[in-house]
C-alpha positions as CSV (number, residue, x, y, z in Angstrom):
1,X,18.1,26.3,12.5
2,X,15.6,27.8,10.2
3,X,11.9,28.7,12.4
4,X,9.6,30.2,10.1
5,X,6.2,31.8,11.3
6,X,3.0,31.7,9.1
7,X,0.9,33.8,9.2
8,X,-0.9,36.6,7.4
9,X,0.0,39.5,9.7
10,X,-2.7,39.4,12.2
11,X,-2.4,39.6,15.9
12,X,-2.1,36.3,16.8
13,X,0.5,35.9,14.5
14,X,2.7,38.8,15.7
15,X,2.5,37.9,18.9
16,X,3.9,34.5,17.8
17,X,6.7,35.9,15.9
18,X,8.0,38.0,19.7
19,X,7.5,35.1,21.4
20,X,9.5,33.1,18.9
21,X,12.0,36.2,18.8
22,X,12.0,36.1,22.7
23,X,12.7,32.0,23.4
24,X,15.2,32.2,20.9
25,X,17.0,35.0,22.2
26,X,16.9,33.7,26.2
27,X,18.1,30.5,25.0
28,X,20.7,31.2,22.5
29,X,19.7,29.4,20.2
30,X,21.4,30.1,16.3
31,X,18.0,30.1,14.4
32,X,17.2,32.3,11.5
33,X,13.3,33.2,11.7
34,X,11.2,34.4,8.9
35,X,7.5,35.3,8.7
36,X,5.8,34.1,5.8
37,X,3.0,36.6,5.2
38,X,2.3,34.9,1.5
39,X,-0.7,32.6,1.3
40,X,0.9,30.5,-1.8
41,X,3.6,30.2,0.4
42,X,1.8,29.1,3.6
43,X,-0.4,26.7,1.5
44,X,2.5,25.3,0.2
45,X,3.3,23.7,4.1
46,X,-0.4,22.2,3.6
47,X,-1.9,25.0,6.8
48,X,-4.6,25.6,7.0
49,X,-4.8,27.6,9.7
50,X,-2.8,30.0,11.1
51,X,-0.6,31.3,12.9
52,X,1.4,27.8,12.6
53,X,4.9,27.5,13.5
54,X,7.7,25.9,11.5
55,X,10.8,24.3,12.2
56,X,13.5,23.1,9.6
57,X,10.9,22.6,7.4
58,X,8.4,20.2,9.8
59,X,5.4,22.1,10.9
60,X,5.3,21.9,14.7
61,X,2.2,23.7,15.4
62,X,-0.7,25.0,13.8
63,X,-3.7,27.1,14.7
64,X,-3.1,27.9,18.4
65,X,-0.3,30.3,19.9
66,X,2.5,28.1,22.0
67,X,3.7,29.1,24.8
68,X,7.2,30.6,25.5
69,X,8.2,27.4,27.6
70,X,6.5,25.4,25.0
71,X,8.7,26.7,21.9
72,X,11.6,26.7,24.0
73,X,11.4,22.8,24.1
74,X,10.5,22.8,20.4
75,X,13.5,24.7,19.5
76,X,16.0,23.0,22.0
77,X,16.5,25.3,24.5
């Protein structure tokens, strides 16, 4: 599973990226997560807003912070 993270570095988006770090680790989960700090690149999903979360390629969520239990579901676990 590829989960990628967009976002330009701010808080918000950090504190995506641990929890993302965090529901992958508790459920095992074999992902490989990047954070996409590149504003071509984030455009390129068609966000506008950040941070927004991406799964195998489908944006899943956009301009609000999931919760743990909520990314847990997205990713599987």
């Amino acid at each position: 599973m590829k989960i990628a993270i967009l976002g330009m570095g701010c808080a918000t988006c950090n504190k995506l990226e641990d929890t993302v770090r965090l529901a992958v680790k508790e459920t095992g989960v074999d992902a490989q997560i990047d954070h996409v700090k590149d504003i071509k690149q984030i455009m390129a999903y068609g966000v506008m807003t950040t941070p927004a979360l991406v799964i195998d390629g489908k944006v899943v969520a956009a301009g609000k912070l999931p919760s743990l239990a909520d990314i847990k579901k997205m990713i599987g676990g």
